[in-house]
N, C-alpha and C positions, 0 to 999 in steps of 0.2 A: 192379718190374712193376706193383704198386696205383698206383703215379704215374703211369706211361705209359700207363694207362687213365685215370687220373682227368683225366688232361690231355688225354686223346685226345677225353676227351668234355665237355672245358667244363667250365662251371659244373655242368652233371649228373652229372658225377663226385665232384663236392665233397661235395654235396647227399646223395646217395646214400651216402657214409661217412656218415651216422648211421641208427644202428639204429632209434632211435626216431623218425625222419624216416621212414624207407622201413616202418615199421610202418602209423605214421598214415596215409600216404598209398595203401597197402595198403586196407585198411579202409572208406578215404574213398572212394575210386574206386568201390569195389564199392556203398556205399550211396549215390552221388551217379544210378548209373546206373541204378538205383530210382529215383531224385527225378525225373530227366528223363522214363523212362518213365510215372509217377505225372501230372508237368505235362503231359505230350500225352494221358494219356487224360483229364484232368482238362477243358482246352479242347476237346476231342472230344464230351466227353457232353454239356458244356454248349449248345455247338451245336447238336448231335444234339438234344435236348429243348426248347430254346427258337428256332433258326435267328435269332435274334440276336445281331448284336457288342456292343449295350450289357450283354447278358446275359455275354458271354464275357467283357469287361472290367472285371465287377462280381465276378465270383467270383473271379479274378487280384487284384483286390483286395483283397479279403475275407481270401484268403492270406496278403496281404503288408503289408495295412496295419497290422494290430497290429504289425508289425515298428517303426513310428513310435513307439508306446507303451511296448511289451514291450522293446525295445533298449536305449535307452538307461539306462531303470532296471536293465536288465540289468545294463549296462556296468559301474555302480558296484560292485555287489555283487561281479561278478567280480573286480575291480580290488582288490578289498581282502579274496577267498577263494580261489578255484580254478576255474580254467579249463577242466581236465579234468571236474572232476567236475559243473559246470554242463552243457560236453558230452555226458555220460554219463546226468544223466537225462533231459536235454531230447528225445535220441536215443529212450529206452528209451519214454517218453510217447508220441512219433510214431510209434515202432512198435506202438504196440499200438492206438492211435487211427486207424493203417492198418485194423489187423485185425477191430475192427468197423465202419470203410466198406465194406471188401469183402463184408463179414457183409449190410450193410445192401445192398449192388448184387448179388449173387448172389441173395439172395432177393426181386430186384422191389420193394423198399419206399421207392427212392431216389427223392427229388423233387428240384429245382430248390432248395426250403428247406434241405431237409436236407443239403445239398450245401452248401451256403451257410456253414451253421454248421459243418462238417465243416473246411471253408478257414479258418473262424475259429480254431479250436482250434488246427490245424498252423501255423498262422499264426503265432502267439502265441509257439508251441515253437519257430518258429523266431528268434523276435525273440529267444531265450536263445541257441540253437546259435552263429547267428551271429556276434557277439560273443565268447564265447569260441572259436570258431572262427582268429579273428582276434587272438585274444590268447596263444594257444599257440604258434602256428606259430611267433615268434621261438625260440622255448624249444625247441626240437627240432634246433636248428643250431646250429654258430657264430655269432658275430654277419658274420664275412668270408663267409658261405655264405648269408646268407637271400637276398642277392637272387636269387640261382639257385634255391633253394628256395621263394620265393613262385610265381618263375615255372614252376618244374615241379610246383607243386601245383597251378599255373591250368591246366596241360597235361592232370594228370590230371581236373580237371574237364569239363574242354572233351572228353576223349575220353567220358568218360561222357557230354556232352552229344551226342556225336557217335554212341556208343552207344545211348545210352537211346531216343532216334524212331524208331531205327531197328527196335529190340526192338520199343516198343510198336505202332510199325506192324505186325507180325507176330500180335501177341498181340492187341489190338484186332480185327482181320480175322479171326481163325483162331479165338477166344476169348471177346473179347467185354472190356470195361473193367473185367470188376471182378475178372478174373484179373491185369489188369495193378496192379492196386492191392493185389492179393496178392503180388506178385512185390517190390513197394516193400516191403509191411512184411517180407518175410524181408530186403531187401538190407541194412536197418539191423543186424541180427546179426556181420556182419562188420566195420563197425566199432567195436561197443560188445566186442568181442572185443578190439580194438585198441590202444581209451581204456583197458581194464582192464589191459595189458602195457605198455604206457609208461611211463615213468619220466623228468618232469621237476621240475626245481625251483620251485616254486611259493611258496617262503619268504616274497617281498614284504620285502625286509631294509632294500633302499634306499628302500621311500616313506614317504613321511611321512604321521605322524600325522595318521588320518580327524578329519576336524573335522564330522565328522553327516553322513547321506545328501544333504540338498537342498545342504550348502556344494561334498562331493565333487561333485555331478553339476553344479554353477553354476563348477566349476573347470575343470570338462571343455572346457564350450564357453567358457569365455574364454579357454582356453586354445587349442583349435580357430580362434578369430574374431582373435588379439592376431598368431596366427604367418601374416606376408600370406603366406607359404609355401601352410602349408596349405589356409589358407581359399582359395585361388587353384586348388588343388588341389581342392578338395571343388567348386568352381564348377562344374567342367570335370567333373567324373563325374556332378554334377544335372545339366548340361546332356544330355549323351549320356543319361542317363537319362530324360529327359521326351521329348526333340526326337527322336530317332532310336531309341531299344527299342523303343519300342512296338508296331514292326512284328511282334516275336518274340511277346509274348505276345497281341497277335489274329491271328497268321498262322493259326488256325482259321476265323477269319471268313475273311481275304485269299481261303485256300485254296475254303471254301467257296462263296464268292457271286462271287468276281475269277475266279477259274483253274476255278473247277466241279468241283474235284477231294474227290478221298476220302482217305479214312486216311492211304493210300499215298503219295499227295502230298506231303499233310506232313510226312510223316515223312523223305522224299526234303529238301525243303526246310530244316527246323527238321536232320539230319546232316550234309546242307552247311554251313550256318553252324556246328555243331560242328567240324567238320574242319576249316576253317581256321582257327575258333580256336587248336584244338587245336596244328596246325601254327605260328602267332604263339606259343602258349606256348611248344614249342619250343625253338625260335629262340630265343628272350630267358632262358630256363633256358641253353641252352649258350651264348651269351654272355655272364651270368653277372656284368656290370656296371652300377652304378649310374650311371656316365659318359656322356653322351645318351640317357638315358631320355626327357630333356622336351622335346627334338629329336623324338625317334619317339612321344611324345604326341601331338603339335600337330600334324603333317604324317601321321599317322593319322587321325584326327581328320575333315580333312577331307578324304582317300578315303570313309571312312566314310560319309560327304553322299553323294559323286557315285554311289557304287556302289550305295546304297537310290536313289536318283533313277532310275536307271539300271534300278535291279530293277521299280522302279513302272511304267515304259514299256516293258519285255521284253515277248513274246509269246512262249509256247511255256517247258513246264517244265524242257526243259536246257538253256535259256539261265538260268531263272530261279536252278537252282541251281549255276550257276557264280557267277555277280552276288552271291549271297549266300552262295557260297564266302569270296569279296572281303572282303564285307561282315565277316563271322566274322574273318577273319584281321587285319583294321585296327581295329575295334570292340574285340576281345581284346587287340590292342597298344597300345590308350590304357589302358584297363583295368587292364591287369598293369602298367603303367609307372609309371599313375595308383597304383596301391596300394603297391606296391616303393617308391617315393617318400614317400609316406606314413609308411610301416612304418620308413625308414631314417631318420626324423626325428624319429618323436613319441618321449616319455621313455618307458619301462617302466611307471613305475606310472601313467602314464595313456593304458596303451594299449586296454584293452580300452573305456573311456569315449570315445574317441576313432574306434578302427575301430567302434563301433556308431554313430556318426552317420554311417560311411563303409560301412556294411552299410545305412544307408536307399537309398544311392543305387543300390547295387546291384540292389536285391530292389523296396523300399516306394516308392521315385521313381517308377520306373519303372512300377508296377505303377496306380498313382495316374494316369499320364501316361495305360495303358492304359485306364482307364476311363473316362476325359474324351476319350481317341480315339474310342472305341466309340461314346461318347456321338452326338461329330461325326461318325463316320462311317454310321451311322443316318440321321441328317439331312444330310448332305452326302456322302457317298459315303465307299468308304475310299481310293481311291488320290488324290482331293484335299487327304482329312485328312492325311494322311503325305507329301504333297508338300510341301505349309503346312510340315510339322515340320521337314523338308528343307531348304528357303527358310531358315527360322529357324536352323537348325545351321550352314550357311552363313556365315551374319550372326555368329555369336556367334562361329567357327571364324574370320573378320578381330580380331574384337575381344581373343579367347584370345592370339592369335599378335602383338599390339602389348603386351600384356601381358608376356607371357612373355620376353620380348625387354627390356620398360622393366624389370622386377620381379629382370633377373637372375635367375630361379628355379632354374633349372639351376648353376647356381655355389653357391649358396647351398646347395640341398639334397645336393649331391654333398658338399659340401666339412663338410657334416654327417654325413656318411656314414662318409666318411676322417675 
Protein backbone atom coordinates (compact mmCIF):
# COMPACT_ATOMS: atom_id res chain seq x y z
CA UNK A 1 0.00 0.00 0.00
CA UNK A 2 3.08 2.76 1.01
CA UNK A 3 4.31 1.80 -2.80
CA UNK A 4 1.01 2.42 -4.44
CA UNK A 5 1.04 5.87 -2.92
CA UNK A 6 4.46 6.58 -3.35
CA UNK A 7 4.24 5.78 -6.94
CA UNK A 8 0.70 7.31 -7.26
CA UNK A 9 2.59 10.36 -6.45
CA UNK A 10 5.93 10.48 -8.18
CA UNK A 11 8.81 11.71 -7.10
CA UNK A 12 6.75 13.31 -4.02
CA UNK A 13 6.16 10.11 -2.64
CA UNK A 14 9.84 9.10 -2.52
CA UNK A 15 10.67 12.46 -1.06
CA UNK A 16 8.19 12.41 1.65
CA UNK A 17 9.46 8.83 3.11
CA UNK A 18 12.05 10.64 5.02
CA UNK A 19 11.17 11.86 8.21
CA UNK A 20 13.80 14.18 8.51
CA UNK A 21 12.97 15.48 4.89
CA UNK A 22 9.14 16.20 5.70
CA UNK A 23 10.46 17.76 9.09
CA UNK A 24 12.69 20.41 7.44
CA UNK A 25 10.47 21.22 4.99
CA UNK A 26 7.86 21.45 7.70
CA UNK A 27 9.58 24.14 9.38
CA UNK A 28 10.96 25.79 6.31
CA UNK A 29 7.74 26.62 4.77
CA UNK A 30 6.32 28.18 7.75
CA UNK A 31 9.50 30.51 8.23
CA UNK A 32 9.87 31.07 4.42
CA UNK A 33 6.21 32.47 4.61
CA UNK A 34 7.42 35.23 7.15
CA UNK A 35 10.43 35.91 4.75
CA UNK A 36 7.95 36.63 1.88
CA UNK A 37 5.65 38.64 3.93
CA UNK A 38 8.74 40.51 5.71
CA UNK A 39 10.18 41.28 1.66
CA UNK A 40 6.75 42.97 0.58
CA UNK A 41 6.53 44.91 3.59
CA UNK A 42 10.01 45.66 3.53
CA UNK A 43 9.57 47.16 -0.61
CA UNK A 44 6.32 48.70 0.72
CA UNK A 45 7.79 50.99 3.34
CA UNK A 46 10.63 51.89 1.40
CA UNK A 47 8.26 53.28 -1.29
CA UNK A 48 5.81 54.54 1.08
CA UNK A 49 8.91 56.98 2.76
CA UNK A 50 10.95 57.75 -0.10
CA UNK A 51 8.24 57.27 -3.58
CA UNK A 52 11.54 56.26 -5.28
CA UNK A 53 12.76 52.94 -7.33
CA UNK A 54 16.46 53.96 -6.77
CA UNK A 55 15.46 53.91 -3.02
CA UNK A 56 13.50 50.59 -3.28
CA UNK A 57 16.57 49.03 -5.25
CA UNK A 58 19.14 50.18 -2.79
CA UNK A 59 17.58 48.49 0.42
CA UNK A 60 16.94 44.92 -1.76
CA UNK A 61 20.53 45.33 -1.90
CA UNK A 62 21.60 46.31 1.16
CA UNK A 63 19.70 42.66 1.92
CA UNK A 64 21.28 40.80 -0.25
CA UNK A 65 24.54 41.94 -0.97
CA UNK A 66 26.55 40.92 1.95
CA UNK A 67 25.30 37.55 0.64
CA UNK A 68 28.45 38.16 -1.97
CA UNK A 69 30.79 38.45 1.16
CA UNK A 70 29.15 36.48 3.98
CA UNK A 71 28.60 33.27 1.55
CA UNK A 72 31.13 32.13 0.33
CA UNK A 73 33.34 32.46 3.38
CA UNK A 74 30.40 30.85 4.78
CA UNK A 75 30.72 28.15 2.40
CA UNK A 76 34.15 26.97 3.62
CA UNK A 77 33.56 26.79 7.14
CA UNK A 78 30.38 24.74 6.68
CA UNK A 79 32.13 22.51 4.38
CA UNK A 80 34.54 21.45 6.78
CA UNK A 81 31.66 21.67 10.24
CA UNK A 82 27.95 21.54 10.11
CA UNK A 83 25.26 22.62 8.15
CA UNK A 84 22.58 22.31 10.68
CA UNK A 85 24.05 24.11 13.18
CA UNK A 86 25.16 27.10 10.87
CA UNK A 87 21.23 26.99 10.08
CA UNK A 88 20.33 27.21 13.41
CA UNK A 89 21.94 30.22 14.65
CA UNK A 90 22.05 32.12 11.64
CA UNK A 91 17.95 31.49 11.99
CA UNK A 92 17.92 32.33 15.76
CA UNK A 93 20.13 35.87 14.85
CA UNK A 94 17.23 36.89 12.22
CA UNK A 95 14.72 36.28 14.56
CA UNK A 96 15.54 38.28 17.10
CA UNK A 97 16.99 41.05 14.66
CA UNK A 98 13.22 40.87 13.43
CA UNK A 99 12.12 41.57 16.80
CA UNK A 100 13.84 44.81 17.39
CA UNK A 101 12.77 46.08 13.83
CA UNK A 102 9.41 45.78 14.73
CA UNK A 103 10.38 47.29 18.09
CA UNK A 104 11.93 50.02 16.08
CA UNK A 105 8.50 50.46 13.43
CA UNK A 106 5.86 50.24 16.05
CA UNK A 107 7.08 52.80 17.98
CA UNK A 108 7.64 55.61 14.94
CA UNK A 109 11.63 55.75 15.20
CA UNK A 110 12.04 53.87 11.73
CA UNK A 111 13.88 55.99 8.98
CA UNK A 112 15.02 55.16 5.66
CA UNK A 113 18.89 54.75 7.52
CA UNK A 114 17.75 52.63 9.95
CA UNK A 115 16.02 50.48 7.62
CA UNK A 116 19.16 50.39 5.59
CA UNK A 117 21.29 48.95 8.16
CA UNK A 118 18.56 46.63 9.46
CA UNK A 119 18.88 44.90 5.56
CA UNK A 120 22.46 44.80 6.25
CA UNK A 121 22.42 42.77 9.31
CA UNK A 122 19.59 40.12 7.78
CA UNK A 123 21.48 40.40 5.02
CA UNK A 124 24.71 39.00 6.33
CA UNK A 125 22.57 36.15 8.26
CA UNK A 126 21.52 35.38 5.33
CA UNK A 127 24.69 35.01 3.42
CA UNK A 128 25.20 31.88 6.36
CA UNK A 129 21.55 30.39 6.04
CA UNK A 130 21.82 30.04 2.64
CA UNK A 131 24.72 28.13 2.05
CA UNK A 132 24.08 25.73 4.60
CA UNK A 133 20.66 25.60 3.49
CA UNK A 134 21.92 24.17 0.24
CA UNK A 135 24.38 21.89 1.78
CA UNK A 136 21.85 19.93 3.91
CA UNK A 137 19.18 19.17 1.76
CA UNK A 138 21.33 16.30 0.13
CA UNK A 139 21.55 14.74 3.53
CA UNK A 140 17.95 14.43 4.33
CA UNK A 141 17.17 11.91 1.31
CA UNK A 142 18.48 9.42 -0.65
CA UNK A 143 20.85 10.26 -3.09
CA UNK A 144 17.89 8.39 -5.97
CA UNK A 145 15.28 11.08 -4.20
CA UNK A 146 17.01 14.43 -4.07
CA UNK A 147 15.85 15.49 -7.34
CA UNK A 148 12.30 15.16 -6.32
CA UNK A 149 13.21 16.47 -3.04
CA UNK A 150 15.08 19.75 -4.26
CA UNK A 151 12.01 20.10 -6.48
CA UNK A 152 9.47 19.76 -3.74
CA UNK A 153 11.28 22.04 -1.31
CA UNK A 154 11.26 24.65 -4.33
CA UNK A 155 7.39 23.95 -4.10
CA UNK A 156 7.26 24.59 -0.62
CA UNK A 157 9.07 27.81 -1.13
CA UNK A 158 7.09 28.99 -3.92
CA UNK A 159 3.92 28.42 -1.92
CA UNK A 160 5.11 30.50 0.89
CA UNK A 161 6.07 32.93 -1.71
CA UNK A 162 2.49 32.54 -3.00
CA UNK A 163 1.43 32.88 0.67
CA UNK A 164 3.48 35.26 2.06
CA UNK A 165 1.85 38.79 -0.43
CA UNK A 166 -0.78 37.63 0.05
CA UNK A 167 -0.77 37.57 4.17
CA UNK A 168 1.25 40.69 4.02
CA UNK A 169 -1.23 42.45 1.79
CA UNK A 170 -3.83 41.86 4.63
CA UNK A 171 -1.71 42.74 7.49
CA UNK A 172 -0.03 45.89 5.76
CA UNK A 173 -3.89 47.36 5.06
CA UNK A 174 -5.47 46.22 8.14
CA UNK A 175 -2.15 46.76 10.44
CA UNK A 176 0.34 48.45 9.27
CA UNK A 177 4.27 46.97 8.54
CA UNK A 178 5.59 46.48 11.50
CA UNK A 179 3.00 43.87 12.46
CA UNK A 180 4.02 42.20 9.47
CA UNK A 181 7.73 42.17 10.65
CA UNK A 182 6.35 40.80 13.69
CA UNK A 183 4.69 38.00 12.23
CA UNK A 184 8.42 37.15 10.27
CA UNK A 185 10.22 37.01 13.62
CA UNK A 186 7.73 34.38 15.18
CA UNK A 187 7.60 32.27 11.75
CA UNK A 188 11.41 31.51 12.38
CA UNK A 189 10.36 29.45 15.66
CA UNK A 190 9.07 26.75 13.59
CA UNK A 191 11.87 26.01 11.86
CA UNK A 192 14.62 26.42 14.45
CA UNK A 193 11.99 23.70 16.24
CA UNK A 194 12.96 21.74 13.17
CA UNK A 195 16.91 22.17 12.83
CA UNK A 196 16.79 21.11 16.59
CA UNK A 197 14.83 17.21 15.76
CA UNK A 198 16.74 16.35 12.59
CA UNK A 199 19.10 14.01 12.72
CA UNK A 200 21.66 14.05 9.83
CA UNK A 201 25.05 12.82 9.21
CA UNK A 202 27.40 15.45 9.03
CA UNK A 203 30.79 13.27 9.83
CA UNK A 204 32.59 14.85 6.44
CA UNK A 205 34.44 11.18 6.40
CA UNK A 206 35.12 11.42 2.56
CA UNK A 207 36.88 14.83 2.22
CA UNK A 208 39.87 15.50 2.27
CA UNK A 209 42.24 16.98 4.43
CA UNK A 210 41.63 21.16 4.80
CA UNK A 211 44.71 22.68 3.45
CA UNK A 212 43.85 26.40 5.22
CA UNK A 213 40.77 28.60 4.78
CA UNK A 214 41.99 30.75 1.54
CA UNK A 215 43.40 27.07 -0.35
CA UNK A 216 39.63 25.51 0.70
CA UNK A 217 37.75 28.51 -0.64
CA UNK A 218 40.46 29.02 -4.09
CA UNK A 219 39.41 25.16 -4.53
CA UNK A 220 35.92 25.85 -4.45
CA UNK A 221 35.98 28.17 -7.52
CA UNK A 222 38.42 26.24 -9.46
CA UNK A 223 36.57 23.71 -8.94
CA UNK A 224 33.17 25.67 -10.06
CA UNK A 225 35.22 27.48 -13.23
CA UNK A 226 37.48 23.87 -14.55
CA UNK A 227 33.61 21.70 -14.57
CA UNK A 228 32.32 23.56 -18.26
CA UNK A 229 29.27 21.75 -16.63
CA UNK A 230 28.81 23.79 -14.06
CA UNK A 231 30.11 27.04 -14.86
CA UNK A 232 27.61 26.85 -18.02
CA UNK A 233 25.28 26.26 -15.41
CA UNK A 234 26.05 29.13 -13.04
CA UNK A 235 26.03 31.42 -16.52
CA UNK A 236 22.46 30.75 -17.09
CA UNK A 237 21.14 31.42 -13.32
CA UNK A 238 23.40 35.08 -13.55
CA UNK A 239 21.81 35.68 -16.47
CA UNK A 240 17.98 35.11 -15.21
CA UNK A 241 19.33 36.94 -12.36
CA UNK A 242 20.48 40.35 -13.55
CA UNK A 243 18.30 40.32 -17.21
CA UNK A 244 14.76 39.24 -16.04
CA UNK A 245 14.30 39.34 -11.70
CA UNK A 246 14.52 42.43 -11.31
CA UNK A 247 11.07 42.97 -12.08
CA UNK A 248 10.14 41.00 -8.70
CA UNK A 249 12.10 42.90 -6.45
CA UNK A 250 11.00 46.78 -7.76
CA UNK A 251 7.45 45.53 -8.54
CA UNK A 252 6.78 48.21 -5.60
CA UNK A 253 7.91 50.80 -7.80
CA UNK A 254 6.23 48.96 -11.06
CA UNK A 255 3.02 48.68 -8.92
CA UNK A 256 3.28 52.17 -7.59
CA UNK A 257 4.02 54.70 -10.38
CA UNK A 258 3.09 51.93 -13.85
CA UNK A 259 -0.26 50.51 -12.50
CA UNK A 260 -1.07 53.35 -9.48
CA UNK A 261 -1.88 50.66 -7.32
CA UNK A 262 -1.53 49.90 -3.52
CA UNK A 263 -0.73 47.23 -1.05
CA UNK A 264 -3.40 45.15 -2.59
CA UNK A 265 -1.91 45.07 -5.96
CA UNK A 266 0.93 43.76 -5.17
CA UNK A 267 0.44 41.60 -3.35
CA UNK A 268 -2.22 40.18 -6.09
CA UNK A 269 0.85 40.34 -8.45
CA UNK A 270 4.13 39.29 -6.42
CA UNK A 271 0.95 35.65 -5.42
CA UNK A 272 0.77 35.16 -8.93
CA UNK A 273 4.14 34.73 -9.71
CA UNK A 274 4.26 32.51 -6.48
CA UNK A 275 1.49 30.31 -7.67
CA UNK A 276 2.89 29.38 -10.63
CA UNK A 277 6.03 28.94 -9.42
CA UNK A 278 4.75 26.96 -6.94
CA UNK A 279 2.76 24.90 -9.51
CA UNK A 280 6.36 24.48 -11.86
CA UNK A 281 7.65 22.99 -8.54
CA UNK A 282 5.23 20.70 -8.54
CA UNK A 283 5.41 19.33 -11.55
CA UNK A 284 9.17 18.69 -11.45
CA UNK A 285 8.92 17.24 -7.69
CA UNK A 286 6.45 14.56 -9.20
CA UNK A 287 8.41 13.83 -12.15
CA UNK A 288 11.11 13.31 -10.05
CA UNK A 289 13.86 12.92 -12.82
CA UNK A 290 17.10 14.31 -13.67
CA UNK A 291 16.52 13.21 -17.47
CA UNK A 292 15.69 16.55 -19.52
CA UNK A 293 16.11 18.94 -17.01
CA UNK A 294 18.45 21.07 -19.43
CA UNK A 295 15.67 20.55 -22.24
CA UNK A 296 13.03 22.32 -19.70
CA UNK A 297 15.96 24.91 -18.62
CA UNK A 298 16.55 26.35 -21.95
CA UNK A 299 13.02 26.32 -23.48
CA UNK A 300 11.86 27.88 -20.05
CA UNK A 301 14.19 30.30 -20.18
CA UNK A 302 12.89 31.77 -23.02
CA UNK A 303 8.97 31.86 -22.24
CA UNK A 304 10.38 33.64 -19.39
CA UNK A 305 11.42 36.81 -21.98
CA UNK A 306 8.23 36.68 -23.92
CA UNK A 307 5.88 36.43 -20.78
CA UNK A 308 7.77 39.70 -18.65
CA UNK A 309 7.75 41.44 -22.42
CA UNK A 310 4.29 40.59 -22.56
CA UNK A 311 3.53 41.71 -18.74
CA UNK A 312 5.53 45.14 -19.61
CA UNK A 313 2.67 45.92 -22.52
CA UNK A 314 -0.49 44.45 -20.54
CA UNK A 315 -3.07 46.93 -19.51
CA UNK A 316 -5.29 46.21 -16.72
CA UNK A 317 -4.30 44.04 -13.31
CA UNK A 318 -5.93 40.54 -14.50
CA UNK A 319 -4.30 40.33 -17.22
CA UNK A 320 -1.08 41.51 -15.48
CA UNK A 321 -1.48 38.67 -13.13
CA UNK A 322 -2.06 35.98 -15.32
CA UNK A 323 1.26 37.05 -17.58
CA UNK A 324 3.03 36.87 -14.35
CA UNK A 325 1.44 33.63 -13.45
CA UNK A 326 3.52 32.58 -16.75
CA UNK A 327 6.28 34.31 -15.77
CA UNK A 328 6.45 32.38 -12.09
CA UNK A 329 5.80 28.96 -13.41
CA UNK A 330 8.93 29.09 -16.33
CA UNK A 331 11.31 31.36 -14.26
CA UNK A 332 10.83 28.51 -11.33
CA UNK A 333 11.48 25.83 -14.07
CA UNK A 334 14.98 27.08 -14.97
CA UNK A 335 15.43 27.66 -11.44
CA UNK A 336 14.75 24.19 -9.81
CA UNK A 337 16.35 22.54 -13.12
CA UNK A 338 19.19 25.06 -12.80
CA UNK A 339 19.82 23.72 -9.08
CA UNK A 340 18.87 19.92 -9.26
CA UNK A 341 21.61 19.88 -11.97
CA UNK A 342 23.95 21.48 -9.83
CA UNK A 343 23.32 19.43 -6.77
CA UNK A 344 23.41 16.07 -8.86
CA UNK A 345 26.89 16.89 -9.90
CA UNK A 346 29.16 18.70 -7.50
CA UNK A 347 31.16 16.36 -4.88
CA UNK A 348 29.90 16.40 -1.14
CA UNK A 349 32.59 17.85 0.45
CA UNK A 350 32.45 20.85 -1.90
CA UNK A 351 29.02 21.42 -1.77
CA UNK A 352 28.29 23.84 0.55
CA UNK A 353 31.51 26.22 -1.27
CA UNK A 354 29.95 25.52 -4.25
CA UNK A 355 25.90 26.26 -3.85
CA UNK A 356 27.04 29.56 -2.09
CA UNK A 357 28.29 30.93 -5.29
CA UNK A 358 25.06 29.47 -6.59
CA UNK A 359 22.96 31.32 -3.64
CA UNK A 360 24.55 34.78 -5.11
CA UNK A 361 22.65 34.10 -7.99
CA UNK A 362 19.77 33.64 -6.47
CA UNK A 363 19.34 36.20 -3.64
CA UNK A 364 22.77 38.95 -4.26
CA UNK A 365 22.76 38.79 -8.56
CA UNK A 366 19.61 39.67 -8.64
CA UNK A 367 19.44 41.99 -6.00
CA UNK A 368 22.52 44.04 -7.33
CA UNK A 369 20.61 43.76 -10.95
CA UNK A 370 17.67 45.52 -8.89
CA UNK A 371 19.63 48.42 -7.95
CA UNK A 372 21.27 49.36 -11.18
CA UNK A 373 17.47 48.86 -12.54
CA UNK A 374 15.99 51.39 -10.09
CA UNK A 375 18.94 53.40 -10.90
CA UNK A 376 17.75 53.38 -14.82
CA UNK A 377 14.53 53.44 -14.07
CA UNK A 378 14.62 56.85 -12.29
CA UNK A 379 16.23 58.22 -15.31
CA UNK A 380 14.70 56.27 -18.05
CA UNK A 381 11.45 54.92 -16.99
CA UNK A 382 10.79 51.43 -15.71
CA UNK A 383 9.10 49.70 -18.26
CA UNK A 384 12.01 50.66 -20.79
CA UNK A 385 14.58 49.57 -18.14
CA UNK A 386 13.00 46.10 -18.13
CA UNK A 387 12.32 45.96 -21.69
CA UNK A 388 16.32 46.49 -22.30
CA UNK A 389 16.63 43.39 -19.81
CA UNK A 390 14.17 41.53 -22.02
CA UNK A 391 16.04 42.34 -25.43
CA UNK A 392 19.04 41.11 -23.58
CA UNK A 393 17.65 37.77 -22.08
CA UNK A 394 16.65 37.18 -25.52
CA UNK A 395 20.06 37.46 -27.00
CA UNK A 396 21.80 35.46 -24.37
CA UNK A 397 18.43 32.70 -24.50
CA UNK A 398 20.07 32.12 -28.64
CA UNK A 399 23.42 31.98 -27.20
CA UNK A 400 22.49 29.52 -23.92
CA UNK A 401 20.49 27.08 -26.41
CA UNK A 402 23.94 26.77 -29.13
CA UNK A 403 25.73 26.09 -26.12
CA UNK A 404 23.82 23.73 -24.46
CA UNK A 405 23.48 21.80 -27.57
CA UNK A 406 27.55 22.16 -28.54
CA UNK A 407 28.61 21.44 -24.68
CA UNK A 408 26.30 18.26 -24.53
CA UNK A 409 25.45 19.33 -21.04
CA UNK A 410 22.42 17.32 -20.66
CA UNK A 411 24.28 13.84 -21.26
CA UNK A 412 27.10 14.80 -19.33
CA UNK A 413 25.30 15.88 -16.11
CA UNK A 414 22.51 13.23 -16.25
CA UNK A 415 24.87 10.58 -16.85
CA UNK A 416 26.61 11.96 -13.60
CA UNK A 417 23.78 11.58 -11.86
CA UNK A 418 23.24 7.78 -12.83
Amino acid sequence: MVGAKSSAFGGIGRALRSRNFVLYCSGLGVALTGTFVFFVALGWVTWEMTHSAAWVGAIVMAETLPNAIVGPLAGVIIDRTSARRALFWAQLCSSVTMVLLTVVTLNDWLSIEILLVFSVVLGSLNGIAFPAHFAIMPKLVPRQDLTAAIAFQASVSQAARFLGPAIAGIIIVTAGAGMAFALNALSYLAFLAALLVIRVDESGSDAPRSKGFAADMTAGLKYAWSSQSIRLLLIVAVALGILLRPIIELMPAYVGKVLEGDAAALAWLLASAGAGAMLASLWLAWRGATEGLTRIMVWNFAVTVIALIAFLFSSGLAIGVALLFLYGYCSASVLISNQTLIQSTVDDHLRARIMSIYALTVRAIPAFAAFVAGQLADRLGIVPTFLGGAIAGLAFWIWMRQMASRNNIAERIERADT
